[in-house]
C-alpha positions as CSV (number, residue, x, y, z in Angstrom):
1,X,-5.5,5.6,-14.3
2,X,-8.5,3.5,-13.3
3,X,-11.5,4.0,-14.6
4,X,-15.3,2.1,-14.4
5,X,-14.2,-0.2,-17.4
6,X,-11.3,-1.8,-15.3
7,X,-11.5,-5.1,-14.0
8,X,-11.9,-4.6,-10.1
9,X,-8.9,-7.9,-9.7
10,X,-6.5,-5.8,-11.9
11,X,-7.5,-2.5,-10.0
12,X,-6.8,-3.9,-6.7
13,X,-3.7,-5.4,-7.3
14,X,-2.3,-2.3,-9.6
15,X,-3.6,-0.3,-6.0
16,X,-1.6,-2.9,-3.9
17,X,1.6,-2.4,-5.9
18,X,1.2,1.4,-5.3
19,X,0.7,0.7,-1.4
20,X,4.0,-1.4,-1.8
21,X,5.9,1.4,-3.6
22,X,4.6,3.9,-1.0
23,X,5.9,1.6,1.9
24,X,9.6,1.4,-0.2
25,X,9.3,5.8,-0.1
26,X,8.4,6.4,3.4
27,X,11.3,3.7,4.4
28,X,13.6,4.7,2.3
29,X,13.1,8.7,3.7
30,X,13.0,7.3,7.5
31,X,16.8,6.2,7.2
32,X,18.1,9.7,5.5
33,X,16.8,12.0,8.1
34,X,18.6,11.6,11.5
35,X,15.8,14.1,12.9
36,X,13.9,11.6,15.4
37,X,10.4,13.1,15.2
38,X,10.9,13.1,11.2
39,X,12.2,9.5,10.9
40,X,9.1,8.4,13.1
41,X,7.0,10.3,10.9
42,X,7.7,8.7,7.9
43,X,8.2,5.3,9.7
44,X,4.5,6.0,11.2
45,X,3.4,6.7,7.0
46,X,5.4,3.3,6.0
47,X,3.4,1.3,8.8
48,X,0.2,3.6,7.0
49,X,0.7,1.9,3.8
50,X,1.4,-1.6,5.2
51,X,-2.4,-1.8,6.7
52,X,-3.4,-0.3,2.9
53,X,-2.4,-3.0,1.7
54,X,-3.5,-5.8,4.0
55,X,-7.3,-4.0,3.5
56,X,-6.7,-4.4,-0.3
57,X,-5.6,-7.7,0.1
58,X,-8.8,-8.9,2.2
59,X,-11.1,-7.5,0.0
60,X,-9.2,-9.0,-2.9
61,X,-9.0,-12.4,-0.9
62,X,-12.6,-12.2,0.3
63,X,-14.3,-11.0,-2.5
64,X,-13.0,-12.1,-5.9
65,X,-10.0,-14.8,-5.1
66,X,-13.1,-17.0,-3.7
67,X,-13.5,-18.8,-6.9
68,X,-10.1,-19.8,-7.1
């Protein structure tokens, strides 16, 4: 769990890593069901998590990664 006494880096990329695991779920669910509109849906949630993660990684990018 994340509280106020995290580092904000680690936080956003322990967040990134869930987005990335989330991704993995939806995919892997999109190829078991052979129902169309329930393999969209979870192709739809996959895609979801993929812009998740590009807005953690801008504000990881743009805000702390700077200094680097």
């Amino acid at each position: 769990m994340i509280d106020s006494t995290d580092d904000p880096i680690e936080a956003i990329q322990l967040a990134i890593k869930r987005e990335e695991a989330a991704y993995q779920f939806y995919m892997k669910h999109s190829k078991i069901f052979k129902n169309e509109a329930t393999r969209k849906m979870f192709e739809r949630l996959a895609n979801e998590e993929i812009l998740h993660k590009e807005k953690l990684q801008k504000e990881l990018d743009d805000n702390y990664l700077y200094e680097m």
